[in-house]
Gaussian input, Z-matrix of N, CA and C with variables (Angstrom, degrees):
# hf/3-21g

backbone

0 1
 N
 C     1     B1
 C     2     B2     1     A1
 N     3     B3     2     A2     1     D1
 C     4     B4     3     A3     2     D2
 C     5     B5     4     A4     3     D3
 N     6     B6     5     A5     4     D4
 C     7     B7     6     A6     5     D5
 C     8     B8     7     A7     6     D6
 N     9     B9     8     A8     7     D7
 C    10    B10     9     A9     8     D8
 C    11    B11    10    A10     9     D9
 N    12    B12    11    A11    10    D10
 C    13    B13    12    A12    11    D11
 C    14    B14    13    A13    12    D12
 N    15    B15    14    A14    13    D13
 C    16    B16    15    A15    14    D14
 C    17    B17    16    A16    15    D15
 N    18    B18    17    A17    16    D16
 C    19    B19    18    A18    17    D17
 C    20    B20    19    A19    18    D18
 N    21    B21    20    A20    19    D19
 C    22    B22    21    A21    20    D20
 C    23    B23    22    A22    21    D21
 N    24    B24    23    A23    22    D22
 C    25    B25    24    A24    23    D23
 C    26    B26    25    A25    24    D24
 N    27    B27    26    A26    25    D25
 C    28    B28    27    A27    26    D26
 C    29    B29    28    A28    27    D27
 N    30    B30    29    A29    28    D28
 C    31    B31    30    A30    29    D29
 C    32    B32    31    A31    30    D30
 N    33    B33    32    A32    31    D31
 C    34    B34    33    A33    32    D32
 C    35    B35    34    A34    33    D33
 N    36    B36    35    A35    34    D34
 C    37    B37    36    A36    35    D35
 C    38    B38    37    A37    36    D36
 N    39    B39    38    A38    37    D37
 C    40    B40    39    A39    38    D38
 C    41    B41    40    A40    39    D39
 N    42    B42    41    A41    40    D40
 C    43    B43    42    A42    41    D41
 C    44    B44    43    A43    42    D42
 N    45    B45    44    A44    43    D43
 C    46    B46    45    A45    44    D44
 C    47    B47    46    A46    45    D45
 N    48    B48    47    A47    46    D46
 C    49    B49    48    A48    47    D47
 C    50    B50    49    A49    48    D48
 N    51    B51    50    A50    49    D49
 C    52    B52    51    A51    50    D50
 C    53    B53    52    A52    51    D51
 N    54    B54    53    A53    52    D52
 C    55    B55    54    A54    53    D53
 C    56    B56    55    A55    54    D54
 N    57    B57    56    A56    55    D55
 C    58    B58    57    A57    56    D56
 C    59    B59    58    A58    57    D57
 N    60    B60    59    A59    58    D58
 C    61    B61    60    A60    59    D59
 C    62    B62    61    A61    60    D60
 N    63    B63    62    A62    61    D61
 C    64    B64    63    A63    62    D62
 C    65    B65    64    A64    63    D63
 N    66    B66    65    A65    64    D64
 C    67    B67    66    A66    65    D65
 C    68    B68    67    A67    66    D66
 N    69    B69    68    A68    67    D67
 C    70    B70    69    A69    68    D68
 C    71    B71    70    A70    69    D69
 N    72    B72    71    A71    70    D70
 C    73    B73    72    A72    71    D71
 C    74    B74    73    A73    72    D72
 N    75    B75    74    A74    73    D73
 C    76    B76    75    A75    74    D74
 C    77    B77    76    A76    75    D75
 N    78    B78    77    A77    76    D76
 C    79    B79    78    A78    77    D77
 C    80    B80    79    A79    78    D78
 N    81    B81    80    A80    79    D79
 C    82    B82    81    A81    80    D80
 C    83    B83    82    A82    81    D81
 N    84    B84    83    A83    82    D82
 C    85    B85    84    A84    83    D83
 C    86    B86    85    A85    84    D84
 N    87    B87    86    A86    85    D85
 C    88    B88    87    A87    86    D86
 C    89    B89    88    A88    87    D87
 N    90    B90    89    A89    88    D88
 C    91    B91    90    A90    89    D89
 C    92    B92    91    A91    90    D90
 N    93    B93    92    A92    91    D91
 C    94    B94    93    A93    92    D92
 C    95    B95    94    A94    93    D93
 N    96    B96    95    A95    94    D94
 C    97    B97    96    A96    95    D95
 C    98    B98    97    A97    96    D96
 N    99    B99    98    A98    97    D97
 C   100   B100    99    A99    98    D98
 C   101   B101   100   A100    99    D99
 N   102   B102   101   A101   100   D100
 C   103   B103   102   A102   101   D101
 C   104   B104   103   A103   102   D102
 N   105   B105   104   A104   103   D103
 C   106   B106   105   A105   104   D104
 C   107   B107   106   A106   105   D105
 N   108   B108   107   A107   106   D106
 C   109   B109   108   A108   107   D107
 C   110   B110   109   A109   108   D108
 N   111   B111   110   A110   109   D109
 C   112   B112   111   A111   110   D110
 C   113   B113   112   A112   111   D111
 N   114   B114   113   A113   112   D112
 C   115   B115   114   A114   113   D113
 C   116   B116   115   A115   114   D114
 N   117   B117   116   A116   115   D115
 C   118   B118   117   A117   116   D116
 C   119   B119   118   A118   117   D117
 N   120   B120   119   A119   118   D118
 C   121   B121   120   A120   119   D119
 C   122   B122   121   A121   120   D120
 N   123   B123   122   A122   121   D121
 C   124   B124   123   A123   122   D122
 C   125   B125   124   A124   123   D123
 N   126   B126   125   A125   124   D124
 C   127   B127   126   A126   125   D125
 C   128   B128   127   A127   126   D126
 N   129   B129   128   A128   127   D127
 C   130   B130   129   A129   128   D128
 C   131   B131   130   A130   129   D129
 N   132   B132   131   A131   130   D130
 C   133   B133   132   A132   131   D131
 C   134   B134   133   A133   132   D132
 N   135   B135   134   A134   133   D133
 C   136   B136   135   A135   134   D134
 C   137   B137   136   A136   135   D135
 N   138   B138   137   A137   136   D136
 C   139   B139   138   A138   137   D137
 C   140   B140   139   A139   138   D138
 N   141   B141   140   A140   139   D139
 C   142   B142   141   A141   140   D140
 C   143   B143   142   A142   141   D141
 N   144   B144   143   A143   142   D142
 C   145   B145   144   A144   143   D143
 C   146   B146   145   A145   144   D144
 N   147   B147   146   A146   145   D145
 C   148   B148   147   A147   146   D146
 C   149   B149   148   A148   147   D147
 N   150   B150   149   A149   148   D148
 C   151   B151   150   A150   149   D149
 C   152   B152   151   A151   150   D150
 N   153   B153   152   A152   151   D151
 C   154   B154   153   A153   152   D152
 C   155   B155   154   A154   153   D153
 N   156   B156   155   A155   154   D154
 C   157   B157   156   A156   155   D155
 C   158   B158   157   A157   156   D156
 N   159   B159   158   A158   157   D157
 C   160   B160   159   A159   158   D158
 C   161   B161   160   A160   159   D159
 N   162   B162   161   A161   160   D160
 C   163   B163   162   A162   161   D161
 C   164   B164   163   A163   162   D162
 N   165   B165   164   A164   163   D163
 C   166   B166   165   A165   164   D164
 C   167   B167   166   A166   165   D165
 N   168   B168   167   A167   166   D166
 C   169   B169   168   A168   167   D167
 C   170   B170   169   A169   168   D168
 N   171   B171   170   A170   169   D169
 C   172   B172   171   A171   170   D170
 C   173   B173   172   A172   171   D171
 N   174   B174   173   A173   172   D172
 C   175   B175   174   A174   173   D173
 C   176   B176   175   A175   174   D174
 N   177   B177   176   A176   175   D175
 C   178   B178   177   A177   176   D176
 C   179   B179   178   A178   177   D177
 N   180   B180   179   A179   178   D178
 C   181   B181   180   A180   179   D179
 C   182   B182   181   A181   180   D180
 N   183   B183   182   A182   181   D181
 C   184   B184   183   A183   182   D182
 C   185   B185   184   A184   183   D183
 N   186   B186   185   A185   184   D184
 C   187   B187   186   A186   185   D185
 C   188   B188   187   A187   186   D186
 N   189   B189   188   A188   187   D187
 C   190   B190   189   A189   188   D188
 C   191   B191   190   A190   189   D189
 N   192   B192   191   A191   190   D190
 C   193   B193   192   A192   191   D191
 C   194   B194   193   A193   192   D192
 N   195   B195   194   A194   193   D193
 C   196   B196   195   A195   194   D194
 C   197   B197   196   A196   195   D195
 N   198   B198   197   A197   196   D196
 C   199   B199   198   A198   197   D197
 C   200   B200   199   A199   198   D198
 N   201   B201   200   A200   199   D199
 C   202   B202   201   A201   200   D200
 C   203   B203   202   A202   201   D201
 N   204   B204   203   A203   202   D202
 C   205   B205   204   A204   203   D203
 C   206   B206   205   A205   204   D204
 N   207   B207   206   A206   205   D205
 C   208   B208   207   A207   206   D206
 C   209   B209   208   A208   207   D207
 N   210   B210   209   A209   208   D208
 C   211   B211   210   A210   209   D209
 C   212   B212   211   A211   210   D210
 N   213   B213   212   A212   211   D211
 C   214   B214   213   A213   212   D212
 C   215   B215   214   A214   213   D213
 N   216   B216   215   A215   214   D214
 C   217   B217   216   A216   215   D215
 C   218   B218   217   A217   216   D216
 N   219   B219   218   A218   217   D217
 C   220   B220   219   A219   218   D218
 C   221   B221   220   A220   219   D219
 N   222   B222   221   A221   220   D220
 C   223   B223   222   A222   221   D221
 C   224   B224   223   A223   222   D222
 N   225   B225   224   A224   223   D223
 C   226   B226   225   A225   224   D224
 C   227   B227   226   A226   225   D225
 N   228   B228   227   A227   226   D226
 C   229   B229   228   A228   227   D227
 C   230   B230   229   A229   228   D228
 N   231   B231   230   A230   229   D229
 C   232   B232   231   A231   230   D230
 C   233   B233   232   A232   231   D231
 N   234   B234   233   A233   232   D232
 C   235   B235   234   A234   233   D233
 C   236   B236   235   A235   234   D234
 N   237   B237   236   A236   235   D235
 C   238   B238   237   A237   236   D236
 C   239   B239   238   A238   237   D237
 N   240   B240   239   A239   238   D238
 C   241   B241   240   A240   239   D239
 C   242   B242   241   A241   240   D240
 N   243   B243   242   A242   241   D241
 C   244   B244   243   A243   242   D242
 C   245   B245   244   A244   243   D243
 N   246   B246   245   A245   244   D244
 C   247   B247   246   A246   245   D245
 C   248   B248   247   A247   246   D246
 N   249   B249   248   A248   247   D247
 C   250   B250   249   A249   248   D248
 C   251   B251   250   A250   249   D249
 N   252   B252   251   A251   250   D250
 C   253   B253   252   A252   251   D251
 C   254   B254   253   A253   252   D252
 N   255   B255   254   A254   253   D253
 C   256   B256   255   A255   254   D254
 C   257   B257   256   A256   255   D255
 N   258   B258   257   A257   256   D256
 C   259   B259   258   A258   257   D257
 C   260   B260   259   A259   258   D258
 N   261   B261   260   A260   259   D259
 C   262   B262   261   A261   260   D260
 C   263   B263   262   A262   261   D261
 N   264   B264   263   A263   262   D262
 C   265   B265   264   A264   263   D263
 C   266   B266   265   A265   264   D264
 N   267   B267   266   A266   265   D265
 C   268   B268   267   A267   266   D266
 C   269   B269   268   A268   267   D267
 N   270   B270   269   A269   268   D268
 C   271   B271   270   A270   269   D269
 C   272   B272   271   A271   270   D270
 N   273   B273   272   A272   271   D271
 C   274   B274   273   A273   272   D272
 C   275   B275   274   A274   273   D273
 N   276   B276   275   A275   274   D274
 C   277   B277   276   A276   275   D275
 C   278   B278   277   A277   276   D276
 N   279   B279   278   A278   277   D277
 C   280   B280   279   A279   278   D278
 C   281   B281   280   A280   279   D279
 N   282   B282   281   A281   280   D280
 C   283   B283   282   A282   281   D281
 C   284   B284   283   A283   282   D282
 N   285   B285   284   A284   283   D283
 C   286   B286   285   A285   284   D284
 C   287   B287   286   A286   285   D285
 N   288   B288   287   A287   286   D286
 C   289   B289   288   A288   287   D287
 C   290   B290   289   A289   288   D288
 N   291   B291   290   A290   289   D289
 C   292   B292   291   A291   290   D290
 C   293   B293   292   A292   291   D291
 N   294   B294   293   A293   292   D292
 C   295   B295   294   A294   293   D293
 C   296   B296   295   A295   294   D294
 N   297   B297   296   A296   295   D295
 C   298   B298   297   A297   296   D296
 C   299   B299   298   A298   297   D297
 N   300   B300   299   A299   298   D298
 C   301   B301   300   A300   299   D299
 C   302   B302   301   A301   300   D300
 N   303   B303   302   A302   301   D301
 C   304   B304   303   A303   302   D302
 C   305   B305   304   A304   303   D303

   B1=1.4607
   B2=1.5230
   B3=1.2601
   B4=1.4935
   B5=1.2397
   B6=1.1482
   B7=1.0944
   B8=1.2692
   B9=1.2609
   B10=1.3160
   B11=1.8656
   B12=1.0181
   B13=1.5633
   B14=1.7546
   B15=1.0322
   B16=1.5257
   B17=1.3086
   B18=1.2430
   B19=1.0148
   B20=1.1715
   B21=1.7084
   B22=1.3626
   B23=1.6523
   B24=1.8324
   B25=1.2980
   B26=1.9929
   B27=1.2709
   B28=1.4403
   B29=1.7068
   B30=1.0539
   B31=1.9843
   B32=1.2102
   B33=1.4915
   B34=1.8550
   B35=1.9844
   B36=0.7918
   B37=2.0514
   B38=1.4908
   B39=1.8412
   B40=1.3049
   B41=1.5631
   B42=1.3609
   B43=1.0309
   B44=1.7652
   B45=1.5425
   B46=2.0879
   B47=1.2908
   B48=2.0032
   B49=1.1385
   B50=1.6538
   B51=1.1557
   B52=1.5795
   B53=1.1580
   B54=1.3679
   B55=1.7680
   B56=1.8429
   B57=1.5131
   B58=1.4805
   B59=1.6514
   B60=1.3738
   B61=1.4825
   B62=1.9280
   B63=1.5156
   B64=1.4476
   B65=1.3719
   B66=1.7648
   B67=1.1937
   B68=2.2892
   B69=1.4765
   B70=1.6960
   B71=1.4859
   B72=1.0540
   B73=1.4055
   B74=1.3498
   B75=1.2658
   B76=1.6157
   B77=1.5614
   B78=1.4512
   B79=1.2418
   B80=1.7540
   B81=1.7249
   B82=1.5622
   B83=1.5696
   B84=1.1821
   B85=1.5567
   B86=1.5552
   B87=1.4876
   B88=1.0991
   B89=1.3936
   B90=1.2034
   B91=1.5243
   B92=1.6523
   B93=1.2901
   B94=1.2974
   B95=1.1634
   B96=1.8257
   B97=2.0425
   B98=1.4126
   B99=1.2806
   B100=1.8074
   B101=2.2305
   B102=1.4944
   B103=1.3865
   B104=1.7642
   B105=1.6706
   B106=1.1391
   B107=1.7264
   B108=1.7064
   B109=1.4548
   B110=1.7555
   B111=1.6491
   B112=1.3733
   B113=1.6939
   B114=1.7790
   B115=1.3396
   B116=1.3793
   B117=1.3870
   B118=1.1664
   B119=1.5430
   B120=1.0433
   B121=2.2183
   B122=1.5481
   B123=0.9531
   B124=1.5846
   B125=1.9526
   B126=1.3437
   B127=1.4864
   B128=2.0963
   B129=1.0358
   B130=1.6549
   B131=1.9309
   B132=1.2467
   B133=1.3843
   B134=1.5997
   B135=1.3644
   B136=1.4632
   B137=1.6387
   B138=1.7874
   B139=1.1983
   B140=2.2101
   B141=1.0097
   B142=1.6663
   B143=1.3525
   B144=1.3522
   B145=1.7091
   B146=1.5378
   B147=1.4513
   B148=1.2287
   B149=1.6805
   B150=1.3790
   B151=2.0633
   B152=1.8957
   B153=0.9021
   B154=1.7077
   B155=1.6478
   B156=1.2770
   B157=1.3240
   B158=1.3564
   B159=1.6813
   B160=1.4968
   B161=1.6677
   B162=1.4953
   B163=1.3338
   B164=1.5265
   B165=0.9740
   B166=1.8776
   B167=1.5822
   B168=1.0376
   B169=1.7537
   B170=1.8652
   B171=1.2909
   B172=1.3074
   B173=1.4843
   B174=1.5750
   B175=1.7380
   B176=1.2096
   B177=1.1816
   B178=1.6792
   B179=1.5013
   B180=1.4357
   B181=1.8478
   B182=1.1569
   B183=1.6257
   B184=1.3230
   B185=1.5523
   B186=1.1047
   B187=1.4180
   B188=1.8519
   B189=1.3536
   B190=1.4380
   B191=1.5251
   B192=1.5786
   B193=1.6037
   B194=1.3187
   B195=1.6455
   B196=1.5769
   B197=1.9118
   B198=1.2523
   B199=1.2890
   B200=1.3566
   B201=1.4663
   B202=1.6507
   B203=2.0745
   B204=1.1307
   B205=1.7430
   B206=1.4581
   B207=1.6074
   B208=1.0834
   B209=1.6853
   B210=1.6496
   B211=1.5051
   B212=1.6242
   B213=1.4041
   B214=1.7735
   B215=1.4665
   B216=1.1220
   B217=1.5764
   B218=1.7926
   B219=1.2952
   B220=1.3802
   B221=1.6729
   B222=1.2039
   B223=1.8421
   B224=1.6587
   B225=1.3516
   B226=1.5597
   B227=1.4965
   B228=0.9655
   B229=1.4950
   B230=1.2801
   B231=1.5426
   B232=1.5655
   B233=1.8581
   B234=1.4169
   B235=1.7701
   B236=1.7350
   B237=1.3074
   B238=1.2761
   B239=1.4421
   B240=1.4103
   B241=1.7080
   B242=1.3113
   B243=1.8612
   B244=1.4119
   B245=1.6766
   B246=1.6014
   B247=1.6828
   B248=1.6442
   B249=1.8261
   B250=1.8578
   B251=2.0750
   B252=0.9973
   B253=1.3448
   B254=1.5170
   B255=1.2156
   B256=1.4900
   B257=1.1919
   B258=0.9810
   B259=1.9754
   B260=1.2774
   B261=1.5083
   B262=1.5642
   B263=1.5759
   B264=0.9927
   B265=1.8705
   B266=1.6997
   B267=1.0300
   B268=1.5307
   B269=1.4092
   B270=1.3257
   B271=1.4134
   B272=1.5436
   B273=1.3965
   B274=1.6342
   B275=1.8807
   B276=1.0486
   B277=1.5344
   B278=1.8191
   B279=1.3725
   B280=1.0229
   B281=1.6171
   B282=1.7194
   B283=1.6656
   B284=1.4221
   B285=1.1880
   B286=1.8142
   B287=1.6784
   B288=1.2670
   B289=1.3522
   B290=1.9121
   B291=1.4237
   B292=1.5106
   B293=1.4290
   B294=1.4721
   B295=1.6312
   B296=1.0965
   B297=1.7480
   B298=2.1383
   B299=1.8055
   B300=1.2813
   B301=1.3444
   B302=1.7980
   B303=1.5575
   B304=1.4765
   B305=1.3219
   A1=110.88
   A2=118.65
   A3=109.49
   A4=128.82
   A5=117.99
   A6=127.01
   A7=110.33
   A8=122.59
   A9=131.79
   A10=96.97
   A11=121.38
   A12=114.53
   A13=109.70
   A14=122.63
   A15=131.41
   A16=112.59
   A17=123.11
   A18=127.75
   A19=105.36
   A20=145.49
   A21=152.91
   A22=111.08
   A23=107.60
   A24=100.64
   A25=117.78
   A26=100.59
   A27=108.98
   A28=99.50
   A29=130.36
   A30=129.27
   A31=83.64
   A32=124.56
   A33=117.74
   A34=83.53
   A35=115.02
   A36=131.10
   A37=99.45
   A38=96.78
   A39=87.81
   A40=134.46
   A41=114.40
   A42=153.93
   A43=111.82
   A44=83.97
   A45=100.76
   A46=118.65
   A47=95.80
   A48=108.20
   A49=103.66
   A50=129.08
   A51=135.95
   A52=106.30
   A53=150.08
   A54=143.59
   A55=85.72
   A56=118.40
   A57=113.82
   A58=97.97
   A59=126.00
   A60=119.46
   A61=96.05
   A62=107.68
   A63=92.60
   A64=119.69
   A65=112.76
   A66=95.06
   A67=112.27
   A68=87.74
   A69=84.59
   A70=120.06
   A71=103.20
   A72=124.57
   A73=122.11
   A74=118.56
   A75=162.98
   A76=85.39
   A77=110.40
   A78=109.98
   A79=115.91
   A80=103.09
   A81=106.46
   A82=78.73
   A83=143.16
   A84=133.25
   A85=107.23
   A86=110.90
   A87=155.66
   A88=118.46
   A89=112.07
   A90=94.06
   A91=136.43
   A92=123.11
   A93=118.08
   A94=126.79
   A95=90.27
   A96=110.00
   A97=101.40
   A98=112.77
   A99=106.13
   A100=85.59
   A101=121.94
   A102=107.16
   A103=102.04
   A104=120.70
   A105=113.65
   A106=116.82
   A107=105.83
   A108=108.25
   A109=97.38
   A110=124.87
   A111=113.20
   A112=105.17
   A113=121.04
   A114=129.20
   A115=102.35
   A116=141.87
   A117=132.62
   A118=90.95
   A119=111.99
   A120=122.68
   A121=93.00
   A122=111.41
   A123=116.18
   A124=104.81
   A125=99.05
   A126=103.38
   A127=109.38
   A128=105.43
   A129=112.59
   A130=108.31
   A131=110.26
   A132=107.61
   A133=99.05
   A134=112.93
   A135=111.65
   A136=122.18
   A137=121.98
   A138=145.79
   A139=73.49
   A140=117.64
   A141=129.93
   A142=108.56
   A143=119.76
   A144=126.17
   A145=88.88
   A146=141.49
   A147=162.56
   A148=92.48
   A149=113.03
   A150=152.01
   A151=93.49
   A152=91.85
   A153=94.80
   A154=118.93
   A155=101.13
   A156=101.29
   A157=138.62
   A158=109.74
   A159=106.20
   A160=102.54
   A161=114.34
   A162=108.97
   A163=93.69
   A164=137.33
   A165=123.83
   A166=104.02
   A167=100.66
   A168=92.35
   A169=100.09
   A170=109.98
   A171=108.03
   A172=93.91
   A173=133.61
   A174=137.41
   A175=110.79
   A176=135.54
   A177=146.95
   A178=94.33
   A179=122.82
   A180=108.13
   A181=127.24
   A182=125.12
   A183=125.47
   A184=88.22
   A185=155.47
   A186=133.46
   A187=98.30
   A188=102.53
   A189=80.32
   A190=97.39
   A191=96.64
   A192=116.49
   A193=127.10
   A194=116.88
   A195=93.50
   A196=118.47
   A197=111.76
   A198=121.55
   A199=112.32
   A200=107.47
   A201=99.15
   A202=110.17
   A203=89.56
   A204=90.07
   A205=102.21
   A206=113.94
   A207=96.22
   A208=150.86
   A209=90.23
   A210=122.20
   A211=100.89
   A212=110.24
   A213=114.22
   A214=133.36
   A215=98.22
   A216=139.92
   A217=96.61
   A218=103.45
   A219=101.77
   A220=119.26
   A221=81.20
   A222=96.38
   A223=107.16
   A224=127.32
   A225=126.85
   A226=102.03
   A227=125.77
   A228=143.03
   A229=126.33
   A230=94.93
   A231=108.14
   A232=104.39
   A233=107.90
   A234=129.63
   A235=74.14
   A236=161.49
   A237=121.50
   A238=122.15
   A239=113.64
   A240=127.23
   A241=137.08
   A242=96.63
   A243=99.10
   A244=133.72
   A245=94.62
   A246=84.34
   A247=110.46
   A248=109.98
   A249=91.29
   A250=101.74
   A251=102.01
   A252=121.41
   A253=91.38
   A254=128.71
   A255=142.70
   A256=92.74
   A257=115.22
   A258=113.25
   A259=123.04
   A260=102.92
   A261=118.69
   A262=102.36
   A263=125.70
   A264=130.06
   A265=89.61
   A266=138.07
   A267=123.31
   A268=130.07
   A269=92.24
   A270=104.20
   A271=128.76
   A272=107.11
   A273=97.62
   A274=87.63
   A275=112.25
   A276=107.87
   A277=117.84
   A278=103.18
   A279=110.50
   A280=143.47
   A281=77.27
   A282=119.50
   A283=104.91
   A284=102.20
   A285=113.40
   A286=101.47
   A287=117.84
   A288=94.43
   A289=103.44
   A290=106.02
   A291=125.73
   A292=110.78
   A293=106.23
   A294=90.77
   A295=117.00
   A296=117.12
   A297=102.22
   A298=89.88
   A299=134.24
   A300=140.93
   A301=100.48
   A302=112.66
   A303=114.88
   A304=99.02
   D1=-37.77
   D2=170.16
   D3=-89.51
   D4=18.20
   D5=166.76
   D6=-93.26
   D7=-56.88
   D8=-178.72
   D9=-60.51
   D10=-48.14
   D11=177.44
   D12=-58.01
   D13=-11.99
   D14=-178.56
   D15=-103.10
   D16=-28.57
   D17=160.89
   D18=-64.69
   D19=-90.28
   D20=173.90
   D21=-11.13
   D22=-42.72
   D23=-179.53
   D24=-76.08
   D25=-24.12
   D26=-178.08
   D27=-75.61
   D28=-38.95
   D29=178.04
   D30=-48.65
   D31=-55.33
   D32=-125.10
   D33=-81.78
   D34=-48.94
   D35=172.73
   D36=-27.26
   D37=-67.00
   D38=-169.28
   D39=-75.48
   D40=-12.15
   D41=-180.00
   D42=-60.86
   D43=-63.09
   D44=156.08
   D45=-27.64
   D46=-62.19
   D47=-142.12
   D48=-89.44
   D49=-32.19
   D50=150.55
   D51=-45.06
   D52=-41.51
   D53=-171.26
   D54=-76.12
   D55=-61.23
   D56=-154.56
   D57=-56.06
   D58=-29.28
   D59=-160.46
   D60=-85.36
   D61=-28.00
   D62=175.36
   D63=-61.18
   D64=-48.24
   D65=-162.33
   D66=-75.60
   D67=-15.46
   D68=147.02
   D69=-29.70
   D70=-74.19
   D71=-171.94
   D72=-44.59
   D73=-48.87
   D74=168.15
   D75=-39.14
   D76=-81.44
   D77=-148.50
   D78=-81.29
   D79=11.06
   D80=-178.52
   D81=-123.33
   D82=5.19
   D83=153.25
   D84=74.93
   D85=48.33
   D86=158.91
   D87=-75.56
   D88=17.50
   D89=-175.49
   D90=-50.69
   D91=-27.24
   D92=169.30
   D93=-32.21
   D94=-64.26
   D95=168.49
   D96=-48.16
   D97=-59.31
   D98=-141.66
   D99=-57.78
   D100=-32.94
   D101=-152.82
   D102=-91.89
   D103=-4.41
   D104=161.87
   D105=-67.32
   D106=-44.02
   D107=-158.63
   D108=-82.74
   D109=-13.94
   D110=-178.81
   D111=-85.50
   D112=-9.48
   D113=163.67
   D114=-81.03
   D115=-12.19
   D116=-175.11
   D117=-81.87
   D118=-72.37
   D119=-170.45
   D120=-40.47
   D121=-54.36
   D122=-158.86
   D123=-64.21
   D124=-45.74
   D125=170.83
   D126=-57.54
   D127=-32.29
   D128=-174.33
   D129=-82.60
   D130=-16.36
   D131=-173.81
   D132=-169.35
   D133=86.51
   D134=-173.75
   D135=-79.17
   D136=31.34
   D137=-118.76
   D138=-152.48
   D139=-45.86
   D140=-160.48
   D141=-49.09
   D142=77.88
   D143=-157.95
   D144=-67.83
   D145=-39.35
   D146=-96.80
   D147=-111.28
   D148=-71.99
   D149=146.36
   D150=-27.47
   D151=-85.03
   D152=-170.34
   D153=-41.44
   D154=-48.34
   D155=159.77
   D156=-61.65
   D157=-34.25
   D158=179.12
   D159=-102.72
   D160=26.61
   D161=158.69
   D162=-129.62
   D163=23.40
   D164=141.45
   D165=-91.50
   D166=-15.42
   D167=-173.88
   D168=-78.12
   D169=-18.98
   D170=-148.81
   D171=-116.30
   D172=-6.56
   D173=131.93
   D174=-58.63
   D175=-39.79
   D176=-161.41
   D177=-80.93
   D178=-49.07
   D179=169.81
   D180=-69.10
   D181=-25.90
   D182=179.03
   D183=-101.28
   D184=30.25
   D185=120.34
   D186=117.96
   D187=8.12
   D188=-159.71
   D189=-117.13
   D190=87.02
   D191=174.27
   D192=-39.06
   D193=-44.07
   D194=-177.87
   D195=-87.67
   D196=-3.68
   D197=154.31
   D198=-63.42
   D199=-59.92
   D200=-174.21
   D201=-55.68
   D202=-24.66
   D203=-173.23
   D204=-71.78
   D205=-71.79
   D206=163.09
   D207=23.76
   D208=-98.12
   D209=-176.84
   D210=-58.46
   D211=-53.11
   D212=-179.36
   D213=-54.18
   D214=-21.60
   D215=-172.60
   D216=-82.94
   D217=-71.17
   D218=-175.36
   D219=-55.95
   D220=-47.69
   D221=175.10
   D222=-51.80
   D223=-79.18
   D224=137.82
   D225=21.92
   D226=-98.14
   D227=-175.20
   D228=-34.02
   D229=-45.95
   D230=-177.80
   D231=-80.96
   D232=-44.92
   D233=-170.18
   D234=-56.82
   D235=-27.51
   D236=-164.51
   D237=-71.36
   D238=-15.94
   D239=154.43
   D240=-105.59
   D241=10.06
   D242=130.96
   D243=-114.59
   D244=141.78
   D245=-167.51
   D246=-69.80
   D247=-15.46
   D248=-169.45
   D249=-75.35
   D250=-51.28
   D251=171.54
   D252=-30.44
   D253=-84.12
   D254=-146.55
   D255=-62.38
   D256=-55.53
   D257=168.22
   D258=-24.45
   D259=-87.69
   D260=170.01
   D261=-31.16
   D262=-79.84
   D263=-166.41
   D264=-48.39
   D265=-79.43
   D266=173.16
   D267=-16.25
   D268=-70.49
   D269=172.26
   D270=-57.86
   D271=-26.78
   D272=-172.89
   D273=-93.32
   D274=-33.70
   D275=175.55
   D276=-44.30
   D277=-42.85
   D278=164.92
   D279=-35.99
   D280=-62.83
   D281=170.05
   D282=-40.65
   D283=-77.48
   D284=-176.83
   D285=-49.09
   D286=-32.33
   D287=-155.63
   D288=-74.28
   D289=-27.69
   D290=171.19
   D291=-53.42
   D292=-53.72
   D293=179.18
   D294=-105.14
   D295=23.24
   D296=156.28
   D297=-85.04
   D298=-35.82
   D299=-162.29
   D300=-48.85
   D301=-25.94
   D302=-166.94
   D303=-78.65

């Protein structure tokens, strides 16, 4: 059993540590990197509402909509047990709904 619990804790690490190097990536406009290492996390815990999201955002800039839908979608799914996630998708749902209403 602790092994297997040591194991689980080393995925979840590396998992971290592939999301922290994307948004590295992200923010020097790297996207290639940032969308290999957010397929790396995402390959380790396909549950990573966190990954999924900042790689639909990052299909949605290079244009490639049904990926970006996709990925947002999944994330969506997962964000319903998280509240920041679940937020954001609320909230921007919201958003839109305010300014088609104008």
């Amino acid at each position: 059993f602790l092994v297997t619990l040591s194991a689980c804790m080393d995925d979840n690490e590396k998992k971290v540590k592939h999301y922290k190097r994307a948004l590295e990536y992200i923010k020097i406009a790297d996207e290639k990197a940032a969308v290999i290492e957010l397929k790396n996390a995402i390959q380790l815990d396909a549950k990573y509402a966190d990954a999924r999201y900042q790689l639909g955002l990052l299909h949605l800039k290079s244009g490639d909509l049904r990926a970006a839908f996709d990925e947002l979608q999944h994330a969506r799914a997962v964000a319903a047990h998280d509240d920041v996630l679940h937020d954001h998708f609320t909230g921007a749902r919201a958003d839109d709904r305010s300014r088609n209403a104008r």
